[in-house]
N, CA, C and O atoms as CSV, one atom per row, in Angstrom:
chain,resi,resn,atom,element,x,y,z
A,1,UNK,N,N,-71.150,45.670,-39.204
A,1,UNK,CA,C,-71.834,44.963,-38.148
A,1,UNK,C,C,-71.015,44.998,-36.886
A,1,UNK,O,O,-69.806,44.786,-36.989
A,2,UNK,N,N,-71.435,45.193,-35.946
A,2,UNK,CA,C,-71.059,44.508,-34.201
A,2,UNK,C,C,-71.001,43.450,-34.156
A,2,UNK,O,O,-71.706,42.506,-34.511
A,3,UNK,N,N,-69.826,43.630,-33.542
A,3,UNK,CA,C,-69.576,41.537,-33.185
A,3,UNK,C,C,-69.832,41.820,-31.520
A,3,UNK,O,O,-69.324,42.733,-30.870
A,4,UNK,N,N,-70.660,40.892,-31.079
A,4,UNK,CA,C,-70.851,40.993,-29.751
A,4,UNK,C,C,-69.675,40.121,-29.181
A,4,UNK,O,O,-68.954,39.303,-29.752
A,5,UNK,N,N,-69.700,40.486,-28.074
A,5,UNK,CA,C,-68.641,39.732,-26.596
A,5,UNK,C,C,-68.147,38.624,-26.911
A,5,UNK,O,O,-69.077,37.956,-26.461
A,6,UNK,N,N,-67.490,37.912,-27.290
A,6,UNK,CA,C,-67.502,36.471,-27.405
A,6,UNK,C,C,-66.741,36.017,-26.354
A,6,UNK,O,O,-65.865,36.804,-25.994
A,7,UNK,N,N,-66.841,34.701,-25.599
A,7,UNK,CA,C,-65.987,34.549,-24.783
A,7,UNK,C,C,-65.147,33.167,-25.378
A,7,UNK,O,O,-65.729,32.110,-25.623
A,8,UNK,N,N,-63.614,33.384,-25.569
A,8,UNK,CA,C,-62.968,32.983,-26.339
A,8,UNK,C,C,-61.418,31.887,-25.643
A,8,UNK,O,O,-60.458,32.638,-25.472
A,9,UNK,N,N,-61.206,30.942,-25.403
A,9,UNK,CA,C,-60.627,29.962,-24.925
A,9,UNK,C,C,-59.180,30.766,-25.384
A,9,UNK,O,O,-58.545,31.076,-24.376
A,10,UNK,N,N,-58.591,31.125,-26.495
A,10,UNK,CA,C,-57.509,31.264,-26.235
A,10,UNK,C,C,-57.211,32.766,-25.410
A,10,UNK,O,O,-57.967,33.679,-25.078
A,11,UNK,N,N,-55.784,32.553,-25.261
A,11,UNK,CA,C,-55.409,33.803,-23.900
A,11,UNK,C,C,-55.024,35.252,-25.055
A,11,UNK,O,O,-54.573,35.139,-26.195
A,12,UNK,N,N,-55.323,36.385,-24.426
A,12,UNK,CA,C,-55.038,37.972,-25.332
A,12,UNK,C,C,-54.137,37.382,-25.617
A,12,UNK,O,O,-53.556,36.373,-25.217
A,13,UNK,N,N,-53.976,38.482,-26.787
A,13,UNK,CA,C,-52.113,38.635,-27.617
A,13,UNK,C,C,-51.765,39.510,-26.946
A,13,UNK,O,O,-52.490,40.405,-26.512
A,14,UNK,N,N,-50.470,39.364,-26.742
A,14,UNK,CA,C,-49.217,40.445,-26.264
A,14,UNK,C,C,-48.483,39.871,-26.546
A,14,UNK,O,O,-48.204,38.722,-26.888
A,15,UNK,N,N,-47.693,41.799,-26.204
A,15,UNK,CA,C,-46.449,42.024,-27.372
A,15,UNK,C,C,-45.024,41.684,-26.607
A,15,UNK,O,O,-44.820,41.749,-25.395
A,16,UNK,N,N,-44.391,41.424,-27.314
A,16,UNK,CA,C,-43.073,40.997,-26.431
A,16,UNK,C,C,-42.236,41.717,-25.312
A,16,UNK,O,O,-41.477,41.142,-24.533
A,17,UNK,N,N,-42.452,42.845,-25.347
A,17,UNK,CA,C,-42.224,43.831,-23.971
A,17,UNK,C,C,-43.166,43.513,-23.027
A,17,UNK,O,O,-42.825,43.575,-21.846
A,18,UNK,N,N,-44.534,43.112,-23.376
A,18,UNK,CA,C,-45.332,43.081,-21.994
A,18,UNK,C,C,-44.735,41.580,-21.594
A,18,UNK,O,O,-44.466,41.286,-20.429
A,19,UNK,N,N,-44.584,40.780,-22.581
A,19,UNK,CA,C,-44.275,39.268,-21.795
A,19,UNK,C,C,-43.408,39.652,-21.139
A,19,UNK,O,O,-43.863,39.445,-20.014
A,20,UNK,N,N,-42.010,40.274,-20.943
A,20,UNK,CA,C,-40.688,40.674,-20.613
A,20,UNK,C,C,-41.397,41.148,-18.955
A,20,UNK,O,O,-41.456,40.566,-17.872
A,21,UNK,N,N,-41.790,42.297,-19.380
A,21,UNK,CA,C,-42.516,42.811,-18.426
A,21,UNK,C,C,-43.019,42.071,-16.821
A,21,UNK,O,O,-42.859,42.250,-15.614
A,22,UNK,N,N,-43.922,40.882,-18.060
A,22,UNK,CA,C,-44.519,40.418,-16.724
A,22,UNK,C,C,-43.933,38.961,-15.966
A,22,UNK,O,O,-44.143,38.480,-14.852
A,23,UNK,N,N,-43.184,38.562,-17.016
A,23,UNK,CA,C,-41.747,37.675,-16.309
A,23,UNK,C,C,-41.050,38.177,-15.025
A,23,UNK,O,O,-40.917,37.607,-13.942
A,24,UNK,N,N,-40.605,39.508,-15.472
A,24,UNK,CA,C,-40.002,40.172,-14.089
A,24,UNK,C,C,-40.686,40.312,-12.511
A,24,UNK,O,O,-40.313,40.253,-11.340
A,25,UNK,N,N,-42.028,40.554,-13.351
A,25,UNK,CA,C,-43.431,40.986,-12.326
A,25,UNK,C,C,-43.442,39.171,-11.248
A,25,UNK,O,O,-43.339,38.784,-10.084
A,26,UNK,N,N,-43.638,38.618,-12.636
A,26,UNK,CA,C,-44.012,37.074,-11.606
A,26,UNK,C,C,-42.442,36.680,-10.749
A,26,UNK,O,O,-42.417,36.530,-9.528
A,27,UNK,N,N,-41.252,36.559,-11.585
A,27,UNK,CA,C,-40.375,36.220,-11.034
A,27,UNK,C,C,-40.184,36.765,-9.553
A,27,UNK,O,O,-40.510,36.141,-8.543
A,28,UNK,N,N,-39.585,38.072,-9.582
A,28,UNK,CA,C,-39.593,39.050,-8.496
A,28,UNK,C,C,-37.998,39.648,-8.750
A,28,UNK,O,O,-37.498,40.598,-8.146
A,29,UNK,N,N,-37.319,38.782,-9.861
A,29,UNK,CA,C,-35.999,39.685,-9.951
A,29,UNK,C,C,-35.984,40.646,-10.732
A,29,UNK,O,O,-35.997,40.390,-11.936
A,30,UNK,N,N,-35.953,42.064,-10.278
A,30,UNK,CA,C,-35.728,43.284,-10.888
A,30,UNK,C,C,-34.158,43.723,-11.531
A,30,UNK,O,O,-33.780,44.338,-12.528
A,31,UNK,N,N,-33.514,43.068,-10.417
A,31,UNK,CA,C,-31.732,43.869,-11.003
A,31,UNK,C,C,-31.567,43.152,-12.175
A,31,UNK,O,O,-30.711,43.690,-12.878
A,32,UNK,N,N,-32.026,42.187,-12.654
A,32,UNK,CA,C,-31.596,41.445,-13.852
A,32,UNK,C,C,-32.957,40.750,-14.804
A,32,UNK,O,O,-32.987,39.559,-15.113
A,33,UNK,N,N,-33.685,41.423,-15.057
A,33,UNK,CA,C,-34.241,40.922,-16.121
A,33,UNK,C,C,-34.082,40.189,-17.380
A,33,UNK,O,O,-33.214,40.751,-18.047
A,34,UNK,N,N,-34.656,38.970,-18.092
A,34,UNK,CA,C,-34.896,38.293,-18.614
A,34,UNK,C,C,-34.891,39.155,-20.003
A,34,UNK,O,O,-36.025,39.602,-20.175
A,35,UNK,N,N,-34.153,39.475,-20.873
A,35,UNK,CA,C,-34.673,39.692,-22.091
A,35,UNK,C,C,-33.635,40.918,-22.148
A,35,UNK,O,O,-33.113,41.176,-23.233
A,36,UNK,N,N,-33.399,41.497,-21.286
A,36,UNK,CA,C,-32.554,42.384,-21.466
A,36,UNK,C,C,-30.763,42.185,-21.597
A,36,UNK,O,O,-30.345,41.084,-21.238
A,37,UNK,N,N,-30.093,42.848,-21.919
A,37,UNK,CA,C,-28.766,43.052,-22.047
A,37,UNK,C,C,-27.850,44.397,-21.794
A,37,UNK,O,O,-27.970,45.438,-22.440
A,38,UNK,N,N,-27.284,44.261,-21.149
A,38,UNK,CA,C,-25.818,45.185,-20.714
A,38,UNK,C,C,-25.497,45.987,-21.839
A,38,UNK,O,O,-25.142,45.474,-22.900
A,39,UNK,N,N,-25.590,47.130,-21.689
A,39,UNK,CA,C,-24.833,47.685,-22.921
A,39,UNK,C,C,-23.933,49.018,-22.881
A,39,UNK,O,O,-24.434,50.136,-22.768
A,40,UNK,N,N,-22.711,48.807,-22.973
A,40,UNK,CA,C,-21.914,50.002,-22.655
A,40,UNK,C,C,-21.936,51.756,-23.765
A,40,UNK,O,O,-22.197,51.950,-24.953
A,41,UNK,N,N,-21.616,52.500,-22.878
A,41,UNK,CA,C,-21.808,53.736,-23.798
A,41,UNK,C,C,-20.789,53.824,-24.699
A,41,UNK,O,O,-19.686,53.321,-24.488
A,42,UNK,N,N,-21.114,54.508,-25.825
A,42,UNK,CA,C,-20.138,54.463,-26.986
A,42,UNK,C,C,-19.151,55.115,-26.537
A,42,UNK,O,O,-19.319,56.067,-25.775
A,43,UNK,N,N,-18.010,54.728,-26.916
A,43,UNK,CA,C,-16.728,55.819,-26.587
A,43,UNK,C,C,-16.054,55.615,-27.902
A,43,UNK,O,O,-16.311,54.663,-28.640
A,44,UNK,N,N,-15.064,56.671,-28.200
A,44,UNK,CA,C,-13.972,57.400,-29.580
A,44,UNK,C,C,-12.878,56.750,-29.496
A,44,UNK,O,O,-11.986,56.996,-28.684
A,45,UNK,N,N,-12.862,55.493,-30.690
A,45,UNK,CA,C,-11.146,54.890,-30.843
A,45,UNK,C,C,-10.477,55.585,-31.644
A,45,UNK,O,O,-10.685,55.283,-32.819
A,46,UNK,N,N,-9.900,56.234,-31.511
A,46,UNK,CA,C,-9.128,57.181,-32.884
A,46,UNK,C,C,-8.363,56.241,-33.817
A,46,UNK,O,O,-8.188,56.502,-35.008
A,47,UNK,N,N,-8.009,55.365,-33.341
A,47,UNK,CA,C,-6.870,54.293,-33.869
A,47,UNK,C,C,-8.065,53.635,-34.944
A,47,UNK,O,O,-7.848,53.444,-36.140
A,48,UNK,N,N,-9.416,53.322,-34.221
A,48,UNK,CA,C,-10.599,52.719,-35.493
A,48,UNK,C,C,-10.932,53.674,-36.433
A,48,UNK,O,O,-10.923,53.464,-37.646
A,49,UNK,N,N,-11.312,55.028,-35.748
A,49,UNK,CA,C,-11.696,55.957,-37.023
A,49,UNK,C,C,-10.848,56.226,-37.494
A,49,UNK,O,O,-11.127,56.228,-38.692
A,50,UNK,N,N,-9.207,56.669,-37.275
A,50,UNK,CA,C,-9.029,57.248,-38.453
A,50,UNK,C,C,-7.850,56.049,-39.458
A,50,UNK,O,O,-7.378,56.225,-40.582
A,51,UNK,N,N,-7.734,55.268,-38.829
A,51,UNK,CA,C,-6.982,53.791,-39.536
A,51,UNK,C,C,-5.898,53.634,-37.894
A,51,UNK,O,O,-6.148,54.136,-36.798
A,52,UNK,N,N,-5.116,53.064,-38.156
A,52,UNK,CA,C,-3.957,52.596,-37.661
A,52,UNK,C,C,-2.865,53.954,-36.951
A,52,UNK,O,O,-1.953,54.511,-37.561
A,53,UNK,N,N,-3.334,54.248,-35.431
A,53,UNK,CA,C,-2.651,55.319,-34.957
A,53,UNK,C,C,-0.957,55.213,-35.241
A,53,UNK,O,O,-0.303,56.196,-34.892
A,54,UNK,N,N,-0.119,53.897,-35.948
A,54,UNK,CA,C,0.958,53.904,-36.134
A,54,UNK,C,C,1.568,54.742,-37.669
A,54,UNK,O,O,2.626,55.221,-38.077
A,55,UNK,N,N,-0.237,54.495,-38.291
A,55,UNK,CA,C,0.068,55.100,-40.165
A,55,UNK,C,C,-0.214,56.277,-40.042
A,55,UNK,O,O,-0.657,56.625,-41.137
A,56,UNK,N,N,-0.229,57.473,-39.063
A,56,UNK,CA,C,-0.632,58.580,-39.522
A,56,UNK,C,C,0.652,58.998,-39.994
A,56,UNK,O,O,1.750,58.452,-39.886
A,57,UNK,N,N,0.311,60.060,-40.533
A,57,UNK,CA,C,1.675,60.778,-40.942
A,57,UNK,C,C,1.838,62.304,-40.301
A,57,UNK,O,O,0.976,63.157,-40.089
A,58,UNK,N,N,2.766,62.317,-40.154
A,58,UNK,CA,C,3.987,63.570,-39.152
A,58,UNK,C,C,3.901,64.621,-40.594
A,58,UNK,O,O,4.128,64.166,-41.715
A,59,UNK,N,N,3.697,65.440,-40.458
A,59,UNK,CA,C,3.442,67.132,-40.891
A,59,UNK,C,C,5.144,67.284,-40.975
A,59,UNK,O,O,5.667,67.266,-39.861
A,60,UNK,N,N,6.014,67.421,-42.035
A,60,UNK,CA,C,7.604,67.772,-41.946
A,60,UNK,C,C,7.694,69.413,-41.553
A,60,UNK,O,O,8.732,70.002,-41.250
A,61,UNK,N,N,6.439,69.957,-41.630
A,61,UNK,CA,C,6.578,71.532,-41.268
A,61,UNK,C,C,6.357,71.547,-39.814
A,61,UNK,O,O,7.355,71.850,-39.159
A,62,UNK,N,N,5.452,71.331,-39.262
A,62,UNK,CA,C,4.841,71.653,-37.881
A,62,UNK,C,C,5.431,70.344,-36.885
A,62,UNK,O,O,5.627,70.645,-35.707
A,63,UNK,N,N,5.708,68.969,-37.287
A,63,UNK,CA,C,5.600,67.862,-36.471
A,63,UNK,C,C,4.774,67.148,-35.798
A,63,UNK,O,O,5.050,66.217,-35.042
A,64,UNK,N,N,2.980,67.891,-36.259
A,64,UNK,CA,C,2.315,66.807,-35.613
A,64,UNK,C,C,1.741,65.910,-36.618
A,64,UNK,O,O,1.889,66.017,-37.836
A,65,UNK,N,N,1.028,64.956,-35.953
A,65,UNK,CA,C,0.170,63.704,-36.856
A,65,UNK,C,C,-1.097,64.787,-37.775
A,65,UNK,O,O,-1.806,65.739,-37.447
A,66,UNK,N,N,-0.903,64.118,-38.856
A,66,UNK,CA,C,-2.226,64.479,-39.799
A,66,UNK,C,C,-3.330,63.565,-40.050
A,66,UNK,O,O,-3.212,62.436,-40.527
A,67,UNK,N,N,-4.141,63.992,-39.783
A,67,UNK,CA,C,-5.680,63.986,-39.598
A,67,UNK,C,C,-6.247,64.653,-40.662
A,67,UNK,O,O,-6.365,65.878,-40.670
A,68,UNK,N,N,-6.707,63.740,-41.809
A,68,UNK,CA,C,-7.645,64.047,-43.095
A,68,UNK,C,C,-6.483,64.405,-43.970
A,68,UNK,O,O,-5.361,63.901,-44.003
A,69,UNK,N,N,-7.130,65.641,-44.857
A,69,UNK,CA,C,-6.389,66.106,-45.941
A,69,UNK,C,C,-4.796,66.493,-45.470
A,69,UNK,O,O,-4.426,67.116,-44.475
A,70,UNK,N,N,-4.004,65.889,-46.561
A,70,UNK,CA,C,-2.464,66.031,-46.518
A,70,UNK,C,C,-2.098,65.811,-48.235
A,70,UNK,O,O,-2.629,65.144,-49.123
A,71,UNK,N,N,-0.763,66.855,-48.180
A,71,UNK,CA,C,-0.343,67.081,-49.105
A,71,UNK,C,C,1.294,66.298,-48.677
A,71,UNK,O,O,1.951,66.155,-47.646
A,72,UNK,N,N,1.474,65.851,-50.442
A,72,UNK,CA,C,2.629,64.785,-49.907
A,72,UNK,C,C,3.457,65.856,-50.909
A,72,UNK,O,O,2.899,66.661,-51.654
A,73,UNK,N,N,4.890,65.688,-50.765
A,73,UNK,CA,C,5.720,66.131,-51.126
A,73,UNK,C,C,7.028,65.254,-51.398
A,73,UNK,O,O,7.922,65.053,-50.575
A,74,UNK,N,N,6.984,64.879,-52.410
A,74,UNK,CA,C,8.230,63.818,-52.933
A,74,UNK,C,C,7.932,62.536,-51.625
A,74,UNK,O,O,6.939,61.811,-51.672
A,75,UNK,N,N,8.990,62.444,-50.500
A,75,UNK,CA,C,8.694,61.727,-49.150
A,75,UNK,C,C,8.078,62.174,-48.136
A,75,UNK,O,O,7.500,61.537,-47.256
A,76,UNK,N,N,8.248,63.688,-48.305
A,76,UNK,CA,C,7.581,64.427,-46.966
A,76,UNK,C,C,5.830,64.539,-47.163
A,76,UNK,O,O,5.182,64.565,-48.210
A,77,UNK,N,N,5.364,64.590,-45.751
A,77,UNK,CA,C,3.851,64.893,-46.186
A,77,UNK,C,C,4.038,66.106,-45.290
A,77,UNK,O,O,5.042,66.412,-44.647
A,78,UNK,N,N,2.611,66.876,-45.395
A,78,UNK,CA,C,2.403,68.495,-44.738
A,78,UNK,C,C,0.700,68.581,-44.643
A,78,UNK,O,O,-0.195,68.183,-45.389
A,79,UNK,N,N,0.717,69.236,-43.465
A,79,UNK,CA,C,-0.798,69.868,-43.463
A,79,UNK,C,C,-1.451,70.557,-44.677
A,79,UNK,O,O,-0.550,71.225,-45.184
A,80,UNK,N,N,-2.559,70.713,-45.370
A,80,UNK,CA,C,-2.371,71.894,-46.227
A,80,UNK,C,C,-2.286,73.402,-45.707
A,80,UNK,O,O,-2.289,74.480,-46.300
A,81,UNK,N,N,-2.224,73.116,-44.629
A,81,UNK,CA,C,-1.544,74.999,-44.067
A,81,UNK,C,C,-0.134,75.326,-44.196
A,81,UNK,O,O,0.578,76.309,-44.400
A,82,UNK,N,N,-0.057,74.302,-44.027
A,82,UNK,CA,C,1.659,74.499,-43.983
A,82,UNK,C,C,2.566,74.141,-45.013
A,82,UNK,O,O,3.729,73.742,-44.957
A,83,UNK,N,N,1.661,74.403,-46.141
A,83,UNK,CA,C,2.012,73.709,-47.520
A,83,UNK,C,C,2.553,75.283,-47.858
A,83,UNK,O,O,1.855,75.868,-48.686
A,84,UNK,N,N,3.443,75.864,-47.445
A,84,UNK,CA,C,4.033,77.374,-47.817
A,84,UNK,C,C,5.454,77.253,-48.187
A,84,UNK,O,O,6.150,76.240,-48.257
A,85,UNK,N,N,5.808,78.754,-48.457
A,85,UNK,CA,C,7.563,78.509,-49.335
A,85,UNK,C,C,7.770,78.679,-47.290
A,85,UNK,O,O,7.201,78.893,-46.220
A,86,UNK,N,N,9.420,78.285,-48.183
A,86,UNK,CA,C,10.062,78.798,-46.423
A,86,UNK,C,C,10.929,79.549,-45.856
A,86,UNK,O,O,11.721,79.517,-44.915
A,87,UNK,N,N,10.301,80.772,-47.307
A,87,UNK,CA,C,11.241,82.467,-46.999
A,87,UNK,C,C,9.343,83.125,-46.848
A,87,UNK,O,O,9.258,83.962,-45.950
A,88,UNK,N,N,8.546,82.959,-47.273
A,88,UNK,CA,C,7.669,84.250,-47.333
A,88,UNK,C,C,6.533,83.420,-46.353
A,88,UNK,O,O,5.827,84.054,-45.569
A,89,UNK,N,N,6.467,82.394,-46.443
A,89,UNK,CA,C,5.278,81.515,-45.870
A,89,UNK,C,C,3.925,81.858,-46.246
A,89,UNK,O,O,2.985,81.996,-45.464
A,90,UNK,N,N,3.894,81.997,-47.629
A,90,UNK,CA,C,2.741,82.607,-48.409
A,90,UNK,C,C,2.137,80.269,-48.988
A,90,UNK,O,O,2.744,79.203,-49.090
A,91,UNK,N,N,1.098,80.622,-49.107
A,91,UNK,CA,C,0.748,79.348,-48.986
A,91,UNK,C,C,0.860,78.974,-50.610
A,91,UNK,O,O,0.998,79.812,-51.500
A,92,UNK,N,N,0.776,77.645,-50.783
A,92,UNK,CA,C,1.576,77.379,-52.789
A,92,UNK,C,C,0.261,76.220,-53.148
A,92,UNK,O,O,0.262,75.472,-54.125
A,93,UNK,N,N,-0.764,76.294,-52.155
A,93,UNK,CA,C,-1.775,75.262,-52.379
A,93,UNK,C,C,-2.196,76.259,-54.299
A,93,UNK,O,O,-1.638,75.701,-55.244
A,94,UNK,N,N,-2.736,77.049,-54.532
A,94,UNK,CA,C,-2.906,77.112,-56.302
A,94,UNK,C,C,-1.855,77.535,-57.018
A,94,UNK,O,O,-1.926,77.801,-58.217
A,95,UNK,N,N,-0.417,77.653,-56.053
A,95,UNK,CA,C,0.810,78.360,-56.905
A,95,UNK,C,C,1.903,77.218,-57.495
A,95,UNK,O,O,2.561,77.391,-58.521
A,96,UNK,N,N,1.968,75.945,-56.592
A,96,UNK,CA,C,2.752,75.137,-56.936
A,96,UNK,C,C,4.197,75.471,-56.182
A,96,UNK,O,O,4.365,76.575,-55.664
A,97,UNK,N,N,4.891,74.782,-56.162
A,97,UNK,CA,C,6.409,74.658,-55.577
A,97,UNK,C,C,7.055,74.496,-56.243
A,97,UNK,O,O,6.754,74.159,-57.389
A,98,UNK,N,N,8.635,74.718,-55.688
A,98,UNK,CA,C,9.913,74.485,-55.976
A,98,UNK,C,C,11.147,73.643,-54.940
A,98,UNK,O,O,11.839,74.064,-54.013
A,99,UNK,N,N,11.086,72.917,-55.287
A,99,UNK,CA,C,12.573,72.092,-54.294
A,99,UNK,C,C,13.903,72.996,-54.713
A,99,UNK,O,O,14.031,73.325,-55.892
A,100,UNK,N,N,14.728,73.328,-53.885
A,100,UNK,CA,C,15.724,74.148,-53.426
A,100,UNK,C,C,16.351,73.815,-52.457
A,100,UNK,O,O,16.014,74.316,-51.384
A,101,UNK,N,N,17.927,72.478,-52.502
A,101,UNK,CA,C,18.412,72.260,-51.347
A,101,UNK,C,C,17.521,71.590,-50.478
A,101,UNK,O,O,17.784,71.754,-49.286
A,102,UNK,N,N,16.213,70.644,-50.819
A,102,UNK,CA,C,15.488,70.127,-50.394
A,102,UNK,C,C,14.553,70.938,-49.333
A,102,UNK,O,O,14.254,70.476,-48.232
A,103,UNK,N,N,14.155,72.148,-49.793
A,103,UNK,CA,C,13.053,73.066,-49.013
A,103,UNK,C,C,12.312,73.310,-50.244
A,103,UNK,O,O,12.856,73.168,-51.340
A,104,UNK,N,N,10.950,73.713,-50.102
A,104,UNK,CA,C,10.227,74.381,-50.980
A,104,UNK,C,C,10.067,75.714,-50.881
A,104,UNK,O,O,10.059,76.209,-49.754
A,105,UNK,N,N,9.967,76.242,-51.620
A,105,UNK,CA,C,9.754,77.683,-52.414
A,105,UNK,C,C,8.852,77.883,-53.524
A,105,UNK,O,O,8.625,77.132,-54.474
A,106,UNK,N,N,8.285,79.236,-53.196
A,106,UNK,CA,C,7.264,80.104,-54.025
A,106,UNK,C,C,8.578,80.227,-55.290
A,106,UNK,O,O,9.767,80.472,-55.090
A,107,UNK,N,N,7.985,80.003,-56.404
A,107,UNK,CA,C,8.747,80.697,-57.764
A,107,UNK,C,C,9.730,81.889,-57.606
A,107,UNK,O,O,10.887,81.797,-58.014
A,108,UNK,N,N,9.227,83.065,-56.976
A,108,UNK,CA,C,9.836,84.198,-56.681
A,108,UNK,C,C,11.417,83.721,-56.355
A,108,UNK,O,O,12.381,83.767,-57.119
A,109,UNK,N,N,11.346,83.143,-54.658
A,109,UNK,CA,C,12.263,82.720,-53.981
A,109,UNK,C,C,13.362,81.658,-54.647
A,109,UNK,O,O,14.591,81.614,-54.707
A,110,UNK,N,N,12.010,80.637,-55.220
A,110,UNK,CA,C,13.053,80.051,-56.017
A,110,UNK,C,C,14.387,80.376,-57.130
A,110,UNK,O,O,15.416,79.717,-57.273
A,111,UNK,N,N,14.100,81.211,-57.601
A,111,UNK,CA,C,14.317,82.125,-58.733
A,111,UNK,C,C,15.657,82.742,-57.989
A,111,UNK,O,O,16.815,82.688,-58.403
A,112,UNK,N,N,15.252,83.240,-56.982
A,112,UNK,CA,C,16.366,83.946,-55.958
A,112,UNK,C,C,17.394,82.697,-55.638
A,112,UNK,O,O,18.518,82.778,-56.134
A,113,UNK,N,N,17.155,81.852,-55.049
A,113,UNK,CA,C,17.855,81.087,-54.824
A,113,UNK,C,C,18.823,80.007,-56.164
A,113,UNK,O,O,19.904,79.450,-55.971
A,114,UNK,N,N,18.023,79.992,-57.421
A,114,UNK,CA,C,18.849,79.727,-58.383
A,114,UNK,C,C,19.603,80.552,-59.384
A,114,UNK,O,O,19.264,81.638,-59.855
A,115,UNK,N,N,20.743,79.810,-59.641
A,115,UNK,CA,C,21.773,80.876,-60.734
A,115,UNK,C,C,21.888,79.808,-61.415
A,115,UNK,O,O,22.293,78.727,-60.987
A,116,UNK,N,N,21.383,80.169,-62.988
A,116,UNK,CA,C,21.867,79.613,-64.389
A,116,UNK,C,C,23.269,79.672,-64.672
A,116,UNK,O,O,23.839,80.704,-64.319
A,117,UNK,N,N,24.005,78.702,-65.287
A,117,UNK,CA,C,25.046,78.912,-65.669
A,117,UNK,C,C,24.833,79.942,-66.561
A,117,UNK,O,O,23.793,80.478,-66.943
A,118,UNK,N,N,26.179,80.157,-66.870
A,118,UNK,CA,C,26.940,81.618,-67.649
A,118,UNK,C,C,25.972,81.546,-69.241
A,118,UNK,O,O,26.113,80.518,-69.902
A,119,UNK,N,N,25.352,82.270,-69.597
A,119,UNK,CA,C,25.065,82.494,-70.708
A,119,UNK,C,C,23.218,81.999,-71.434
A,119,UNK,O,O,22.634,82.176,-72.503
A,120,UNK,N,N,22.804,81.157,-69.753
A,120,UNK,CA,C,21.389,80.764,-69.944
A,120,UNK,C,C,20.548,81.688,-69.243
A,120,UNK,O,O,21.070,82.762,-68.945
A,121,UNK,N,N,19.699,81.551,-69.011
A,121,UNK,CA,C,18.549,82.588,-68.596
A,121,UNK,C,C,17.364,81.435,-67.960
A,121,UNK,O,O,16.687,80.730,-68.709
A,122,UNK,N,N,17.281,81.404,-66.731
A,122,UNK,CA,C,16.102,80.974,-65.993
A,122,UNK,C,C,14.843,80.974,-66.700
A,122,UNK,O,O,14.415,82.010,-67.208
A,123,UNK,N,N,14.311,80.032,-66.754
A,123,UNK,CA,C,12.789,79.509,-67.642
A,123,UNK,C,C,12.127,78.062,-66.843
A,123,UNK,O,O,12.519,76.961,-66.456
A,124,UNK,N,N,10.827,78.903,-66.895
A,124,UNK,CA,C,10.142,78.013,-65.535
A,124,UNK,C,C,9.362,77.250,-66.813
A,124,UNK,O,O,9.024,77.785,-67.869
A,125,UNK,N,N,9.193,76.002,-66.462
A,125,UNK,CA,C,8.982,75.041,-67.010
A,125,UNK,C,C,7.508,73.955,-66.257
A,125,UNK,O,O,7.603,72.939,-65.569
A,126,UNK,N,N,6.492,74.547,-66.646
A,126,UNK,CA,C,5.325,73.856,-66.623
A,126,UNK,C,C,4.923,72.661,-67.159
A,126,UNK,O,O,5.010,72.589,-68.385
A,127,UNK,N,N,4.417,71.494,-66.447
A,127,UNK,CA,C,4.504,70.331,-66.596
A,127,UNK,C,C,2.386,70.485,-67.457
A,127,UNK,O,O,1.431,71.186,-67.124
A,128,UNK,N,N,2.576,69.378,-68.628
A,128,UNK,CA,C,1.756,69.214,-69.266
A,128,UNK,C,C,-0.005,69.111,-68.583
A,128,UNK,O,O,-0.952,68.919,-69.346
């Protein structure tokens, strides 16, 4: 069915932008509207995203701050790029390391750099 015309005592509905709207309209102040708020553009805290710019940690190979993945080493931490021996600079991320005089080394090097006493024979020893 058609509903004809009715003429109806209460006032249209509107939506809360038009009230906003027409506040401004009746008032006459434009620079500052009623309903609105100030809002600044986002800007990058590095100190919020990535924790506490005092906790990053220093790379013992390269010297800068690390950002994400790091490989720790006894006290030292390292980029994983720079996770290499420090005669061939071949990288030990699936080979594993060796401490030597407190540097790391590829097995090879290591090997080079250690001498068994008199009568033993070097045997690399894989952890469980």
């Amino acid at each position: 069915m058609l509903q004809e015309n009715q003429e109806s005592d209460e006032p249209p509905r509107q939506s809360a932008s038009f009230k906003v709207l027409q506040e401004i309209l009746e008032t006459g102040d434009a620079d500052k509207p009623s309903g609105f708020r100030s809002v600044k553009a986002p800007t990058t805290k590095i100190g919020s995203s990535v924790g506490n710019a005092d906790k990053l940690s220093i790379c013992d190979k390269c010297g800068s701050g690390i950002v994400g993945m790091v490989v720790k080493l006894r006290d030292k931490f390292r980029h994983p790029e720079c996770y290499t021996c420090t005669d061939c600079d071949i990288n030990l991320k699936q080979k594993g390391h060796f401490f030597v005089e407190d540097q790391i080394y590829c097995e090879k090097h290591a090997r080079e750099r250690m001498t068994p006493p008199e009568g033993y024979d070097v045997v690399t020893v894989f952890p469980k």
